[in-house]
C-alpha positions, 0 to 999 in steps of 0.5 A, spaced: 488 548 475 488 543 481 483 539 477 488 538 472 493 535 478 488 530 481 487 528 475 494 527 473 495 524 480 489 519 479 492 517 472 498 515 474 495 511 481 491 508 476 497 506 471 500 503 478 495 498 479 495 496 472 502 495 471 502 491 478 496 486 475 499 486 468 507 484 468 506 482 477 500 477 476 503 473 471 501 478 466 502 477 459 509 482 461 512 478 466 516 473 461 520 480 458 521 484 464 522 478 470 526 482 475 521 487 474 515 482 475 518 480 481 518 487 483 510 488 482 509 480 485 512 483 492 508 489 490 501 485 490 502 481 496 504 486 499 497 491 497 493 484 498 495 483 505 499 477 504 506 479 505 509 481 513 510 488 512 517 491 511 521 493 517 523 499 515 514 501 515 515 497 522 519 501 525 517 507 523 511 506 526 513 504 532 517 511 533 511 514 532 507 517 540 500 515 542 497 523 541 490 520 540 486 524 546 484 520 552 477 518 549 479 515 544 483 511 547 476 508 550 473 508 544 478 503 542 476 498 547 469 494 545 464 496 550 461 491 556 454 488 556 
């Protein structure tokens, strides 16, 4: 039964990527829905890297502590040869 779940999940993430490539980049969609273009424009930006994040994901990011053990804090510093 989970299988059927996974599957559905995976349908809809997929169903997500098209519609930001389809009405978003200047599909064929845009012109019909262009408050909705938009929308998937930023979306893509966003999912590209090319956007500033968004505050709100900023600062929930900042209220969150450092609970990583103290030698992974040193892993995280390259090495000195």
């Amino acid at each position: 039964m989970s299988y059927w779940i996974i599957t559905v999940a995976l349908v809809a993430i997929a169903l997500c990527v098209i519609a930001v490539v389809a009405v978003g980049m200047n599909g064929s969609l845009a012109s019909k829905a262009p408050e909705f273009a938009n929308v998937m424009a930023n979306t893509a930006k966003h999912l590209n890297g090319d956007a500033d994040p968004p505050q709100g994901l900023v600062e929930f990011f900042e209220e969150i502590e450092d609970i990583r053990p103290k030698s992974a804090d040193s892993a995280a510093e390259a090495p000195k040869r």
